[in-house]
C-alpha positions as CSV (number, residue, x, y, z in Angstrom):
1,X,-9.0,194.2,-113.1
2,X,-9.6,190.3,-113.6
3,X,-8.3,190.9,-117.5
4,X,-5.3,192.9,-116.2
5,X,-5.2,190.2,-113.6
6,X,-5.1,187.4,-116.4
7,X,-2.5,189.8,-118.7
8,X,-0.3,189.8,-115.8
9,X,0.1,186.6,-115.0
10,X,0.4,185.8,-118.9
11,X,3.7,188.4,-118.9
12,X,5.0,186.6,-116.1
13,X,4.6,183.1,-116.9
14,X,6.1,183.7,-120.5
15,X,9.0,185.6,-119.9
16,X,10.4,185.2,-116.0
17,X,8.7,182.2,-114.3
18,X,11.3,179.6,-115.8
19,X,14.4,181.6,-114.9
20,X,13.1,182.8,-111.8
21,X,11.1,180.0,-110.3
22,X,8.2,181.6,-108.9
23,X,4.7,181.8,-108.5
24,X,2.0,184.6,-109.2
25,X,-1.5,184.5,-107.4
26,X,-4.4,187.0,-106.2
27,X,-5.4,188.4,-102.9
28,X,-8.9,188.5,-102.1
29,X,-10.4,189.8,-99.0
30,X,-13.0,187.3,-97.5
31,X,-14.9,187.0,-94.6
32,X,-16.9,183.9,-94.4
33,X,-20.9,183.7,-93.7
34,X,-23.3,182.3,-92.2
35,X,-27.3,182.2,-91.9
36,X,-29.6,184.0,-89.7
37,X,-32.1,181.5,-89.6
38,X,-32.1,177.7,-91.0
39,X,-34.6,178.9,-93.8
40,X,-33.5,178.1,-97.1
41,X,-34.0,181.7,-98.1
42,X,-31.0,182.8,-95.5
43,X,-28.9,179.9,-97.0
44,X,-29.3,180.8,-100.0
45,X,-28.0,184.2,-99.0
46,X,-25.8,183.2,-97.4
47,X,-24.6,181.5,-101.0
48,X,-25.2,184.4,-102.5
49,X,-23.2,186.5,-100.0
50,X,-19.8,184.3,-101.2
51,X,-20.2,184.6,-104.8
52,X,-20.4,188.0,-104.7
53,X,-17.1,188.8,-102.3
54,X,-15.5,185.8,-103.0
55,X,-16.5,184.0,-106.7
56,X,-17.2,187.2,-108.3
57,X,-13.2,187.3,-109.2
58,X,-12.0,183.7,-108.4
59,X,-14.6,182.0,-110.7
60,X,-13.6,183.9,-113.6
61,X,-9.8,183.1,-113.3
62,X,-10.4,179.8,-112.9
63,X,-13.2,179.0,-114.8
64,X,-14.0,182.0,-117.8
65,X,-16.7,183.8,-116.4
66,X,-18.8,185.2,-113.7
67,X,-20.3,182.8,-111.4
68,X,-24.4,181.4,-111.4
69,X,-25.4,183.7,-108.7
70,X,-24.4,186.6,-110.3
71,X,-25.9,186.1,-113.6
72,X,-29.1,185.2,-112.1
73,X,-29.6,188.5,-110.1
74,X,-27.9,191.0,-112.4
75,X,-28.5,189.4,-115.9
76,X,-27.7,191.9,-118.9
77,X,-26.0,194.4,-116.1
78,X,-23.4,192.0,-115.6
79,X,-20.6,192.8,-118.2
80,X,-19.6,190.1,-120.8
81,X,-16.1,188.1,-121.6
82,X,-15.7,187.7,-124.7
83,X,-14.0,184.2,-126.4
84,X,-11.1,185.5,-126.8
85,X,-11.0,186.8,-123.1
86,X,-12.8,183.9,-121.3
87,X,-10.0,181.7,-122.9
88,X,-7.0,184.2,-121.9
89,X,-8.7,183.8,-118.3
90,X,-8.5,180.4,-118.3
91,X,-5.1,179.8,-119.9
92,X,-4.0,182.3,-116.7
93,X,-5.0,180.6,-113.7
94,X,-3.2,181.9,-110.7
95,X,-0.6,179.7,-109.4
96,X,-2.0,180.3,-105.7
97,X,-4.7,182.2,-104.1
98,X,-3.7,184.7,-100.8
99,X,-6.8,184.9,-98.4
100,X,-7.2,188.0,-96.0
101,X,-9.6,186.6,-93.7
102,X,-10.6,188.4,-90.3
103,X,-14.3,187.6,-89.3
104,X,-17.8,185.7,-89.7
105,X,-20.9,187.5,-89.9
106,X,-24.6,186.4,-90.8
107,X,-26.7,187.3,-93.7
108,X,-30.7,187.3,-94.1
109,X,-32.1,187.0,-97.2
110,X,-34.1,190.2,-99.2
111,X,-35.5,188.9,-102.2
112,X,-38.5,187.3,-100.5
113,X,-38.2,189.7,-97.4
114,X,-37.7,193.3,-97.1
115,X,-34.2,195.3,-96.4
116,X,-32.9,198.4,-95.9
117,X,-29.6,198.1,-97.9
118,X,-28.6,201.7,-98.2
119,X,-26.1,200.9,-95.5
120,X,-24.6,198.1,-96.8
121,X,-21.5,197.6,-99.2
122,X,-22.5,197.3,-102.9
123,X,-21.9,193.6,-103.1
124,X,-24.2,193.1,-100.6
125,X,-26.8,195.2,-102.0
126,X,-26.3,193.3,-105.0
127,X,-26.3,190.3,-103.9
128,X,-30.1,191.2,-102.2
129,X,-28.9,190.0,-98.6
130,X,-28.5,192.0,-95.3
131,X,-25.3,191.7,-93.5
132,X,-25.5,191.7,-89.3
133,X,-23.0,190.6,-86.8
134,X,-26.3,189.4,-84.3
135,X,-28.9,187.2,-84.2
136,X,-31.8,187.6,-81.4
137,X,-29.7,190.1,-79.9
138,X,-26.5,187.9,-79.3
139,X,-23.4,188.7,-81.3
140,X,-22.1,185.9,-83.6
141,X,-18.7,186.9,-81.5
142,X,-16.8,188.8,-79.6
143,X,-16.3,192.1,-80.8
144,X,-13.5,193.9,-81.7
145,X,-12.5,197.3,-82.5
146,X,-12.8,197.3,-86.2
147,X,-16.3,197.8,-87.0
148,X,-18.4,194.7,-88.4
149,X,-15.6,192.6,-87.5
150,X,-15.9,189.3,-84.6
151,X,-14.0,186.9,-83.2
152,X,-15.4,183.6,-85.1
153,X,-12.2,181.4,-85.3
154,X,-14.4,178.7,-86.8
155,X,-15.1,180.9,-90.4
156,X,-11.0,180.5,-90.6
157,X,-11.8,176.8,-91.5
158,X,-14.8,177.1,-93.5
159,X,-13.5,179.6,-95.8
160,X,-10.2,177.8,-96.4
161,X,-12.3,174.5,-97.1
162,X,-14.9,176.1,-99.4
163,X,-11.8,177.9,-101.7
164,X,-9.5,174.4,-101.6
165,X,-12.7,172.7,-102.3
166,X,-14.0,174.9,-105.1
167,X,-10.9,175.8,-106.9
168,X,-9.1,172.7,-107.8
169,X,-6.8,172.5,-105.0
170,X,-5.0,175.6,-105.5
171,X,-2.3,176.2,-102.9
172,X,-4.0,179.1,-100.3
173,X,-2.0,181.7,-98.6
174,X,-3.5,183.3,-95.4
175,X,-2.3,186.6,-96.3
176,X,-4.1,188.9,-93.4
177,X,-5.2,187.6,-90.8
178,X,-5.3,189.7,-87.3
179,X,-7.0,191.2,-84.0
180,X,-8.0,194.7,-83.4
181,X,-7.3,197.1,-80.6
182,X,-8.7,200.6,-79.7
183,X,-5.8,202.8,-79.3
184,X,-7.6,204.3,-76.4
185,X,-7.3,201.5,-73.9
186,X,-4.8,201.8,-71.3
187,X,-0.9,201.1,-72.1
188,X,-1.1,197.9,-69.9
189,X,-4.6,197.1,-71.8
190,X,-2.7,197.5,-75.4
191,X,0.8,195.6,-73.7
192,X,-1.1,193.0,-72.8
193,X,-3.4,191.6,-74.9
194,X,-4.8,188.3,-74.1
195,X,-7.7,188.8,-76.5
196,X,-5.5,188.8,-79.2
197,X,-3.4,185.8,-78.0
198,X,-7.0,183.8,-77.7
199,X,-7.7,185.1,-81.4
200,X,-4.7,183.7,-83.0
201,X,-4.7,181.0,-81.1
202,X,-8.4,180.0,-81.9
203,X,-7.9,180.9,-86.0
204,X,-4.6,178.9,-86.5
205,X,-6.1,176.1,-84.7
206,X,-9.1,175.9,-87.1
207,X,-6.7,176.6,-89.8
208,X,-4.7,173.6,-88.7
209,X,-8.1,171.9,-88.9
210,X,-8.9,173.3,-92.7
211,X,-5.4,171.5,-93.7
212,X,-5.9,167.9,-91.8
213,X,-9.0,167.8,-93.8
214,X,-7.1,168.4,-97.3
215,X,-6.3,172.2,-97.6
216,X,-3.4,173.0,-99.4
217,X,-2.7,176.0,-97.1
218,X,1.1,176.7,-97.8
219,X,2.1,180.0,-95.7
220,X,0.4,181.9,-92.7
221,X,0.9,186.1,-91.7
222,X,-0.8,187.6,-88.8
223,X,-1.7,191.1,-89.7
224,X,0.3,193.1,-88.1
225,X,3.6,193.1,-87.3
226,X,3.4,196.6,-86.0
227,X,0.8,199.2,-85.0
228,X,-0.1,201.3,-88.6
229,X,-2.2,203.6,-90.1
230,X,-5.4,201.4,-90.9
231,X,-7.6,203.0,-93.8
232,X,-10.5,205.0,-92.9
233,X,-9.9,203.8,-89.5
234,X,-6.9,206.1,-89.4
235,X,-4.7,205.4,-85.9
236,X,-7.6,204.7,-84.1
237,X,-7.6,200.8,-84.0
238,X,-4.4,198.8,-83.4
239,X,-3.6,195.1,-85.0
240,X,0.3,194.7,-84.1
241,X,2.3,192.3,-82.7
242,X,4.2,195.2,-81.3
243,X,3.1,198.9,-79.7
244,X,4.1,201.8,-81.5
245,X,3.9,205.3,-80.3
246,X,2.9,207.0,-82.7
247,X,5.2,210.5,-80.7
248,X,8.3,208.8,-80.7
249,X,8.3,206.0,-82.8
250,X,9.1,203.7,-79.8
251,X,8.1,199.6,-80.5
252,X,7.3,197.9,-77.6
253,X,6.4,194.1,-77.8
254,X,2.8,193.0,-76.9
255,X,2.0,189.7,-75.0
256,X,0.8,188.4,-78.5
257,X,4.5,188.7,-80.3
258,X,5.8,186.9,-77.5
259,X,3.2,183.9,-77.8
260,X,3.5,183.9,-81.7
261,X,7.2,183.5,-81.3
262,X,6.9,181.0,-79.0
263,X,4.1,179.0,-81.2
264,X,6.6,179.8,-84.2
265,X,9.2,178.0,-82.6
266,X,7.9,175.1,-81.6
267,X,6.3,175.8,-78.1
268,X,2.7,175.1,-77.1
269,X,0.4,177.6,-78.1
270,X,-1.7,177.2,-74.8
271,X,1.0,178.1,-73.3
272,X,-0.4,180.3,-70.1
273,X,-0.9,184.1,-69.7
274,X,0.7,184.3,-66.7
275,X,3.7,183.2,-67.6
276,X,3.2,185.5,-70.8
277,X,2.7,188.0,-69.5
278,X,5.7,187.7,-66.4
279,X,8.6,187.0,-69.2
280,X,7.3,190.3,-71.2
């Protein structure tokens, strides 16, 4: 992928950005962690946890090959660039990278501690750490419907610094970014949903933050506009802006596309429920 990724961008670049005036970037999904404990084991996971979700295709597009973390733990399992590819990586940097970014979650280290990581994706198996959204029995945030995933508005922040910081500067797209519902609750629960208001709310204004500090952060889209078919989650969770039923096809607006459009145009983004909720 990261050579077809690097090919790609080399078509592009030589035969239709000047005419065209575009850009060409990459997409990665990344959710942004934390330690369990202040041990420097857990941090270290936590390190770990990055590279592999996050590094594990940004460093070599940026920088020819895989990153530290990765060539410590897997070694001779860890597939090779060659010269000539390393420098075809490099030449083909990606004019922008698009974060999808929905949650924070904690990570304990399992090279100097025991885990069960049957369970867990392969990068985090690989990367030796164990993923959990709790520590001591408290949740790192509020839940939401889709599985695994909180509401941590401050990760929104520290992922965007970490990529600005670690690759050069590079303009960031927030490509997904979103709250889900259960598409069992009640038709008023679904109408109105303040929790997704509070969501957005809470990650643009730690966004905002991420580009006061420096971030180059050049475009923003809540995922979604609509109620959709969500992978292996099939119709049972709901992240739009607007209600569909699924019967008719009827879109209603939620509370939360009348508050984005509100915050789009100018308006004050605390602006109240109430009155949310009464101009629905």
């Amino acid at each position: 992928m990261l050579l077809s990724h690097a090919a790609a961008v080399h078509n592009y670049k030589k035969n239709y950005q000047a005419t065209q005036g575009g850009s060409i970037g990459i997409v990665i999904a990344m959710k942004w962690y934390e330690p369990l404990t202040n041990t420097t084991e857990d941090i270290l996971a936590a390190r770990r946890a990055l590279s592999f979700e996050v590094d594990w295709f940004l460093e070599p597009i940026f920088f020819g090959d895989y990153p530290r973390e990765m060539h410590e733990l897997l070694s001779s399992n860890l597939p090779k660039f060659t010269s000539e590819e390393k420098i075809l990586l490099q030449k083909n940097k990606a004019d922008f990278i698009g974060v999808n970014h929905y949650t924070t979650i904690y990570v304990k280290d399992c090279i100097s501690s025991p885990c069960d990581l049957k369970a867990y994706e392969a990068y985090e198996a690989n990367a030796l750490v164990l993923a959990t959204g709790e520590r001591d029995g408290v949740a790192i945030g509020k839940p939401t419907a889709f599985d695994g995933y909180y509401d941590v508005p401050e990760g929104m922040e520290r992922i965007v610094k970490y990529v600005n910081q670690r690759y050069e500067n590079t303009p960031i797209y927030v490509t997904e970014n979103g709250y889900s519902q259960y598409s069992n609750n009640t038709m008023d629960e679904l109408i109105n949903d303040v929790e997704r208001v509070n969501y957005l709310h809470g990650y643009l204004t730690c966004l905002s933050s991420a580009v006061r500090k420096g971030a180059d952060v050049r475009g923003y889209f809540v995922w979604s506009i609509i109620d959709n078919f969500e992978w292996t989650f099939g119709f049972t969770v709901r992240f739009g802006l607007y209600h569909v039923d699924y019967e008719t096809q009827k879109r209603t607006p939620k509370m939360s596309a009348k508050w984005y459009r509100d915050f789009l145009m100018g308006s004050r983004p605390t602006d109240q429920v109430q009155t949310l909720r009464a101009d629905l």
